[in-house]
OpenMM code with the backbone's topology and positions (N, CA, C; nanometers):
from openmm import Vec3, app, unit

residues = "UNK UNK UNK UNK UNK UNK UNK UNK UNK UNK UNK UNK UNK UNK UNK UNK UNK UNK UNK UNK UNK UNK UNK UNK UNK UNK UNK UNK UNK UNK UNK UNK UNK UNK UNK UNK UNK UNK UNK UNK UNK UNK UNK UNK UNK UNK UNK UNK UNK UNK UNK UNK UNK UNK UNK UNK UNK UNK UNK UNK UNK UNK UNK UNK UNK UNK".split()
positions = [
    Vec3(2.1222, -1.9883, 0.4636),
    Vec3(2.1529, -1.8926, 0.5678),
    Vec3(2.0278, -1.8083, 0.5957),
    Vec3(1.9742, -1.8075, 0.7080),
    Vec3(1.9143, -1.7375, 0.7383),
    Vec3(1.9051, -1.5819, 0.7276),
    Vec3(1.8316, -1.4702, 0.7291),
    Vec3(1.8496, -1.3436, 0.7543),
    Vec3(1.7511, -1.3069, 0.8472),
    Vec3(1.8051, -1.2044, 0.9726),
    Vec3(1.7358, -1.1722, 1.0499),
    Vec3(1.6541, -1.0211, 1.0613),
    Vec3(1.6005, -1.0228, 1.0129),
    Vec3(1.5642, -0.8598, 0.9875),
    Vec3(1.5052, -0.7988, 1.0889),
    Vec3(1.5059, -0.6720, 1.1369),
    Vec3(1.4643, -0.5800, 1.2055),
    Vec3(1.3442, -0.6259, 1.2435),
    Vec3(1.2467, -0.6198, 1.3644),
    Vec3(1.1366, -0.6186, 1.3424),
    Vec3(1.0393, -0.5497, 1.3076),
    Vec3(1.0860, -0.4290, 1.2385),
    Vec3(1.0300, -0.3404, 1.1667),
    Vec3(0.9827, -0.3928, 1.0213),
    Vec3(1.0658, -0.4700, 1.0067),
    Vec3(1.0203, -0.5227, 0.8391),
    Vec3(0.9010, -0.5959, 0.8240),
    Vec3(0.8747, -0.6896, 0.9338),
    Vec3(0.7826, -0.7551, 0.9025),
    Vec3(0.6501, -0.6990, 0.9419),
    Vec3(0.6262, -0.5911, 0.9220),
    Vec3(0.5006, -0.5199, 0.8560),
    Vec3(0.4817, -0.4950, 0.7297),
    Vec3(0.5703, -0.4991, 0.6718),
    Vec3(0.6054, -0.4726, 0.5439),
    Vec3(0.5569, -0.5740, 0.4430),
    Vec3(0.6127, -0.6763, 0.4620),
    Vec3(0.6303, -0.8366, 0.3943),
    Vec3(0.4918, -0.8982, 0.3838),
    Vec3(0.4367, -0.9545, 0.2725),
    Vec3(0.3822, -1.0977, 0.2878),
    Vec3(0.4362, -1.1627, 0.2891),
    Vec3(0.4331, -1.3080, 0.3764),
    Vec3(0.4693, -1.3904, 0.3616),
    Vec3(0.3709, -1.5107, 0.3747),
    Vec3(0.3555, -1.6234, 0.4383),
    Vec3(0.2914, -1.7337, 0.4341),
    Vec3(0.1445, -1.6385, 0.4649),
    Vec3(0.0585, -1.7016, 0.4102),
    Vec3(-0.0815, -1.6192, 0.4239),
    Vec3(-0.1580, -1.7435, 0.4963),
    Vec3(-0.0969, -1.8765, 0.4679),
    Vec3(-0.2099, -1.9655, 0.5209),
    Vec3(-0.1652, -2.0499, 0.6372),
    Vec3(-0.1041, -1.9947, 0.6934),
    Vec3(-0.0228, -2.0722, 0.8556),
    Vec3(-0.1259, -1.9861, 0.9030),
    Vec3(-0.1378, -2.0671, 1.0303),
    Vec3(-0.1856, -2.0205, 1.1889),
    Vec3(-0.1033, -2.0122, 1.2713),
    Vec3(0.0592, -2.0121, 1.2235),
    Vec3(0.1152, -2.0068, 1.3388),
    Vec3(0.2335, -1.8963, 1.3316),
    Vec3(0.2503, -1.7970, 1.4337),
    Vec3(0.3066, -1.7041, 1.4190),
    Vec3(0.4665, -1.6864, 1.3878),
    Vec3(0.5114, -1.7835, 1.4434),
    Vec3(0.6295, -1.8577, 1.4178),
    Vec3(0.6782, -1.8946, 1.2696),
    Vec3(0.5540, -1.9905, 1.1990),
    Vec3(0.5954, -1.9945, 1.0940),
    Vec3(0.5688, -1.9018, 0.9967),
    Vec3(0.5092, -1.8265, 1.0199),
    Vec3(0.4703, -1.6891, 0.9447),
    Vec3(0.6082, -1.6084, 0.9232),
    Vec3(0.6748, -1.5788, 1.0580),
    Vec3(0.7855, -1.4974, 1.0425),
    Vec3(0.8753, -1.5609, 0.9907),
    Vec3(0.8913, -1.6840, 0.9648),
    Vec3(1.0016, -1.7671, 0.8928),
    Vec3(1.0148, -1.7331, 0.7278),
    Vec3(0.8330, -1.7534, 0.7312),
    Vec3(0.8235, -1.7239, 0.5838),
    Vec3(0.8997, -1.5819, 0.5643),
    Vec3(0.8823, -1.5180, 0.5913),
    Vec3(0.9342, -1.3600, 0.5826),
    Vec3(1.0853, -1.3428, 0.6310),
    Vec3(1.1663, -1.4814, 0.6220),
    Vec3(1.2973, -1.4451, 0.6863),
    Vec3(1.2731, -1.3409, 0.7796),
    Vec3(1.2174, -1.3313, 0.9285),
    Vec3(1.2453, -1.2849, 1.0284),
    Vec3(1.2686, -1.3722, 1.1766),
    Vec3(1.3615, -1.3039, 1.2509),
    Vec3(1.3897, -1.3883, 1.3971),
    Vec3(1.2485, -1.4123, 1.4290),
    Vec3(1.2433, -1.5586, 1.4639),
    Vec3(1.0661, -1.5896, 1.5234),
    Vec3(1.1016, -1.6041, 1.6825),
    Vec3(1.1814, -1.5784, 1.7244),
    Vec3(1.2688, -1.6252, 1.9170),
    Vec3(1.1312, -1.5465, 2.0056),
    Vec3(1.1295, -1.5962, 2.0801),
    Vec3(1.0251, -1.5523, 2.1709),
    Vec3(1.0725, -1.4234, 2.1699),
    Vec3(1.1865, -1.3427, 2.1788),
    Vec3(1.2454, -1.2080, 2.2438),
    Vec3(1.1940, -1.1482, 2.1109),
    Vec3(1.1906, -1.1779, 2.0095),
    Vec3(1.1590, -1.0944, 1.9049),
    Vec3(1.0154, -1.0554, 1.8730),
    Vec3(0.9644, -1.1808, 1.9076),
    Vec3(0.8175, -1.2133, 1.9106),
    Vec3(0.7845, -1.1376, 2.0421),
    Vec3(0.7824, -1.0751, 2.1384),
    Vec3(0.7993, -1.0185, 2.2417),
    Vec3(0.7790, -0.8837, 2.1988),
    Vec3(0.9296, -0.8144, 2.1284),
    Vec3(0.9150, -0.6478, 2.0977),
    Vec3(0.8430, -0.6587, 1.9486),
    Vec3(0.7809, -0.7511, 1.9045),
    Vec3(0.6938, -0.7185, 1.7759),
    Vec3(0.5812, -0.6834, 1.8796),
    Vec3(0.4953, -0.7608, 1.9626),
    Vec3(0.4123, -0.7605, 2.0035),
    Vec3(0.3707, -0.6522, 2.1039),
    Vec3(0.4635, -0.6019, 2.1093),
    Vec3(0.4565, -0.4477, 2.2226),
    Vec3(0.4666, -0.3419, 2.0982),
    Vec3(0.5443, -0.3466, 2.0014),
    Vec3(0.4809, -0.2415, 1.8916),
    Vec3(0.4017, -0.2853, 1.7932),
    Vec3(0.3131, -0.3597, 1.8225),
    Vec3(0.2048, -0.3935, 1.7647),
    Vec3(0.0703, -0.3548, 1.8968),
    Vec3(0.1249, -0.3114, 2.0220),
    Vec3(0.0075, -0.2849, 2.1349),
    Vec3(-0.0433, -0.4495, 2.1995),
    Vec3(0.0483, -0.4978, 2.2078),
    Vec3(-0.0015, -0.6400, 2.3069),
    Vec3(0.0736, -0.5943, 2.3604),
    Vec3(0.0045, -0.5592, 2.5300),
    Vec3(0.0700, -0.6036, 2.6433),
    Vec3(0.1010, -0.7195, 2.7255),
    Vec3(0.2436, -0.7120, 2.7997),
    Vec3(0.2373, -0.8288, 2.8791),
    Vec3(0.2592, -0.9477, 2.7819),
    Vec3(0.3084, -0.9510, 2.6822),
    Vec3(0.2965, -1.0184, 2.5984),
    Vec3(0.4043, -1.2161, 2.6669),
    Vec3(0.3226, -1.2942, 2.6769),
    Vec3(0.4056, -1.4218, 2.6923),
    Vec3(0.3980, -1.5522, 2.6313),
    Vec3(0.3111, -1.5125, 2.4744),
    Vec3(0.3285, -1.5751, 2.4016),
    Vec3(0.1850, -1.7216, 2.4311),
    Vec3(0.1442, -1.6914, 2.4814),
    Vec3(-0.0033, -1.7624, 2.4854),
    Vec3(-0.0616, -1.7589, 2.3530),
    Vec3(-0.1373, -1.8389, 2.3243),
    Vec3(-0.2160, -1.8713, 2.2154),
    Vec3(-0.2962, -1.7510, 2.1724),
    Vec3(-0.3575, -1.7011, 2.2313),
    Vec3(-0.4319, -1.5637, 2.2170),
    Vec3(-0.3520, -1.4630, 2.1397),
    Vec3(-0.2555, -1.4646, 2.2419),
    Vec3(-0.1811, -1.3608, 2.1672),
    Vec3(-0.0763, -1.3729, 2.0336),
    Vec3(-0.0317, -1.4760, 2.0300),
    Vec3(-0.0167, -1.4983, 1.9256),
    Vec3(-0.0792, -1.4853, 1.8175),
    Vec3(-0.2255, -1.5239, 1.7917),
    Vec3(-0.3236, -1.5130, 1.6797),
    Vec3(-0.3749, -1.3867, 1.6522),
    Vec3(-0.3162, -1.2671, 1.7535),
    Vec3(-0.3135, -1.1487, 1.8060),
    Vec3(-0.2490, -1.0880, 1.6792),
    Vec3(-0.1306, -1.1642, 1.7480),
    Vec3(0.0217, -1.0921, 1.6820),
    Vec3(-0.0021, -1.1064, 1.5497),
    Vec3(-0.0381, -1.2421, 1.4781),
    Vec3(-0.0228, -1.2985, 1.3803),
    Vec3(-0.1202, -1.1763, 1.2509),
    Vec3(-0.2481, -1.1799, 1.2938),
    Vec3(-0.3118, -1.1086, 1.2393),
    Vec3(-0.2561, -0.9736, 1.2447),
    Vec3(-0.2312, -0.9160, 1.3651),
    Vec3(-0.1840, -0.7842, 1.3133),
    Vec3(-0.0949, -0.7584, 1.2131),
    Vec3(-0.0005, -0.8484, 1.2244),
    Vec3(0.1530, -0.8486, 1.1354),
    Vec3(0.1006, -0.8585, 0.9921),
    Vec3(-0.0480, -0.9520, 0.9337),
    Vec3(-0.1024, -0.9394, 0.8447),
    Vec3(-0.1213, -0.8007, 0.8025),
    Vec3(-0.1880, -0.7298, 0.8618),
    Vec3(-0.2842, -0.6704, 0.7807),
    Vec3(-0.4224, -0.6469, 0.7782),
] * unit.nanometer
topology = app.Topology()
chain = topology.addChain("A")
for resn in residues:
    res = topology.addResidue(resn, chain)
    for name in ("N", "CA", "C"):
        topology.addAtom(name, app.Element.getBySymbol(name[0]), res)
């Protein structure tokens, strides 16, 4: 069973350290990876306009690191 956590948590979490992909990153961390989630991470993380392009993703990804 999955768990979907806030997207507040996954600032919190390590999870996969050696993906490039933002998707599977948040999996590692049991969080919703849905574009809509991936969306309001990325606006409180300061990506605007966010539509999930490659850029921004590696954007997202790193920030959510650390």
């Amino acid at each position: 069973m999955r768990v979907n956590k806030p997207a507040a948590v996954a600032t919190k979490l390590k999870g996969n350290m050696q993906t490039g992909s933002i998707v599977d990153y948040l999996k590692s961390i049991n969080v919703d990876s849905s574009f809509a989630n991936r969306k309001k991470l990325a606006a409180k993380q300061g990506i605007k306009d966010y539509t999930g392009t490659a850029l921004q993703n590696t954007q997202l990804l790193k920030k959510l690191r650390g």
